[in-house]
C-alpha positions in Angstrom: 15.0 44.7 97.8 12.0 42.8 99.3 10.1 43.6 101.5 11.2 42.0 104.5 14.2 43.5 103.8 12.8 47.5 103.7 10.4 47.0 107.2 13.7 45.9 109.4 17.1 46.6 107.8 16.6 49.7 109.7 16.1 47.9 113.5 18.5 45.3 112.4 21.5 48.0 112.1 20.3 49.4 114.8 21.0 46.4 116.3 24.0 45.6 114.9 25.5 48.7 116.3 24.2 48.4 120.0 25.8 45.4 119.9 29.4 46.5 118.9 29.3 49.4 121.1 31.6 49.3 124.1 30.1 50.0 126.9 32.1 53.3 127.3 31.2 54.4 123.9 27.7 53.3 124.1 25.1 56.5 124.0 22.7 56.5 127.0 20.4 53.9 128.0 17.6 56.6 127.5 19.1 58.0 123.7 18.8 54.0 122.5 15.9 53.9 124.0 14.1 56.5 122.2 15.8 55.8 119.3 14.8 52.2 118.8 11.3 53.3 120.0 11.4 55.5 116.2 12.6 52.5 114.3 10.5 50.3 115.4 7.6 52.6 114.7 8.8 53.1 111.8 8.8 49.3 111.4 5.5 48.7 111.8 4.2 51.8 109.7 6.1 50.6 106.7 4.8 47.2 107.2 1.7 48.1 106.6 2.5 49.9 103.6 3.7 47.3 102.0 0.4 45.2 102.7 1.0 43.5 106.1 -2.3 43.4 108.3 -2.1 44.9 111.6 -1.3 41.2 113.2 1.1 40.3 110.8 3.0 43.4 111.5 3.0 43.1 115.0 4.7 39.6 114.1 7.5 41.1 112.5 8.1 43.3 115.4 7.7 40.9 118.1 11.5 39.2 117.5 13.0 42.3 116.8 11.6 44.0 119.5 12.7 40.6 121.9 16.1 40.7 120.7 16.7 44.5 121.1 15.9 44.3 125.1 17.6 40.8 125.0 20.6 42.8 123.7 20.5 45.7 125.8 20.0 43.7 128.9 23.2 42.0 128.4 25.4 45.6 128.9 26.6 47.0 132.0 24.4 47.7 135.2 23.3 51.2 134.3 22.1 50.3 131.2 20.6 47.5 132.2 19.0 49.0 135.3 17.4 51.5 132.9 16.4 48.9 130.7 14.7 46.7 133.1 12.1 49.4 134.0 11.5 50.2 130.6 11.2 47.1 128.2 10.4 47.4 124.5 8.5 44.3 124.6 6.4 45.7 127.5 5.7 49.2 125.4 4.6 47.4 122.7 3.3 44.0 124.0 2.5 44.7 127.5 4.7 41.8 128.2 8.3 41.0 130.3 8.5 37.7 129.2 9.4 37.7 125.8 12.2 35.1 125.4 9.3 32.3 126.1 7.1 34.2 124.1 9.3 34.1 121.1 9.2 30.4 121.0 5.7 30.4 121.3 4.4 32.6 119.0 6.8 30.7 116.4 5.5 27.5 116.8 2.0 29.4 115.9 3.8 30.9 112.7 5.6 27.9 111.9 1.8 26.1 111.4 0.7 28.6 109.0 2.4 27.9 105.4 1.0 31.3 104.6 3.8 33.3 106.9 6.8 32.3 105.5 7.8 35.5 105.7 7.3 36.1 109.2 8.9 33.0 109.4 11.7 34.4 107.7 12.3 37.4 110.5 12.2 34.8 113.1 15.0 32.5 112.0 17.3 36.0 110.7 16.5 36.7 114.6 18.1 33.3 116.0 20.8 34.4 113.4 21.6 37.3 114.9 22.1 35.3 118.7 18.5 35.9 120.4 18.6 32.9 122.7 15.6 33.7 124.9 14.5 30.6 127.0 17.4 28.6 125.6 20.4 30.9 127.1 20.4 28.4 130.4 23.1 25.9 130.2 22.7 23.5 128.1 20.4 24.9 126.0 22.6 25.9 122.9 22.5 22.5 121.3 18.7 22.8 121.6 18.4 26.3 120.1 21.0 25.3 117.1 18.7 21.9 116.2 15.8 24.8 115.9 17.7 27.5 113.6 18.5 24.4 111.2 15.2 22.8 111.7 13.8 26.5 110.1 16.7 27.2 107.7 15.6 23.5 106.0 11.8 24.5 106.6 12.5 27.8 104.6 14.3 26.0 102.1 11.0 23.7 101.2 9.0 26.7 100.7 11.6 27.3 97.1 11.8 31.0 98.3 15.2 30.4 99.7 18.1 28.0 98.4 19.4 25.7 101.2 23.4 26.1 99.8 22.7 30.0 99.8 21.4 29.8 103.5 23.6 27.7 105.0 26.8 29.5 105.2 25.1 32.2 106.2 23.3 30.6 109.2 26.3 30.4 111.7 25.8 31.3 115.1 27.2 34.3 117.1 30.4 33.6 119.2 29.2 30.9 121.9 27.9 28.4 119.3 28.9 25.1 118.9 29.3 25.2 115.3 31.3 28.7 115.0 34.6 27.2 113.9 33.1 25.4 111.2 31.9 28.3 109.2 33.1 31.6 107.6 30.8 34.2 107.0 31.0 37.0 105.3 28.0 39.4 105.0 27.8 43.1 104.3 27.5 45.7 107.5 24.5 48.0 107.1 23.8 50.6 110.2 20.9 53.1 110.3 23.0 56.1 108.6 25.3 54.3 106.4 26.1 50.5 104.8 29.5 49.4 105.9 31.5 46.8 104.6 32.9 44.8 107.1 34.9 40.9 107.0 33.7 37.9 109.3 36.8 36.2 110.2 36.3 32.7 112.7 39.7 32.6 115.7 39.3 29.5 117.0 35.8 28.8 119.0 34.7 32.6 119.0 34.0 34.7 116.0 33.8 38.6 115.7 30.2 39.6 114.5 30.5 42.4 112.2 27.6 41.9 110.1 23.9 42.5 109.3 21.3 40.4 109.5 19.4 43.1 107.1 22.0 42.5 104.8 21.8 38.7 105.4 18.0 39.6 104.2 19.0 40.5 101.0 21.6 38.5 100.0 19.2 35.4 100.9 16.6 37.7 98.7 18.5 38.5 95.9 19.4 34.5 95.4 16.1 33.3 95.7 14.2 31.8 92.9 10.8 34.8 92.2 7.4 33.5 92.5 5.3 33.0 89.8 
């Protein structure tokens, strides 16, 4: 497993399951709260046990941490309502405006060829469906041009293979390229790794996947550095 893969597999099934939750099955706003406050401390512990500097590990949190409230603002009004008044990005970042800020601070990693990695969470982030800015209309073309403008930057750094990325780098269910692709990928959650089949209907898909697993796979096919 790389190491990418050990500081967020743990958020990213997190994640993964606040997203297939209904909302009448979905624990309180306050429970996920808390308990995506431990993984993402957790996150940024391990990342600096696995030699990430303090900034660099903050840049593997920002994404995550964007996407979870991205996530959770997009369930139903009590949720929501909680969620509002109690950002991650603001606990951590002392921020509320995180879906520009994502864009920004990865133009800033995308200049450094010494952050591929970071890189890396990023792009598994646009993966998952963190749209950000880019969720006004008209803005998914946009945001799919980026995801493939980073999978083919990835790909020129020879830690990732371009025909191993690429039918993994379909979008969630309101892209334009859904039908196109099938994608299987394994299911992990926080307790327990799940496997699970992709199957494309149509324009919509069913997302039943990990990007942590997405991690590995891309990982375990990638060429080792000298």
């Amino acid at each position: 497993m790389d190491r990418i893969n050990s500081i967020t597999q743990e958020c990213f099934g997190a994640l993964l399951q606040l997203r297939q939750f209904g909302d009448h099955a979905l624990p309180s706003a306050e429970l996920v709260h808390r308990q995506l406050r431990t993984f993402f401390d957790r996150l940024l512990k391990r990342a600096g046990e696995l030699g990430f500097n303090h900034q660099d590990a903050q840049e593997i949190a920002y994404p995550i941490v964007a996407l979870a409230d991205e996530l959770a603002l997009a369930r139903a009004d009590t949720f929501r309502e909680y969620w509002l008044a109690n950002l991650l990005q603001f606990h951590y970042f002392r921020e509320n405006r995180a879906g520009d800020g994502f864009f920004t601070r990865l133009e800033e990693v995308r200049k450094d060829s010494q952050r591929t990695e970071i890189l890396r969470v990023y792009y598994l982030c646009l993966i998952f469906g963190f749209k950000g800015r880019f969720r006004v209309r008209g803005g998914e073309l946009e945001l799919m041009q980026l995801t493939e403008t980073l999978q083919r930057e990835l790909a020129r750094t020879h830690k990732f293979d371009t025909e191993t990325l690429s039918p993994h780098g379909d979008r969630p269910p309101d892209s334009a390229v859904s039908a196109k692709r099938t994608l299987p990928l394994l299911a992990i959650s926080a307790a327990a790794v799940v496997f699970a089949l992709l199957v494309y209907t149509g324009l919509r898909i069913g997302l039943s996947s990990s990007v942590s697993s997405l991690v590995e796979e891309v990982a375990a096919s990638s060429p080792q550095q000298p």
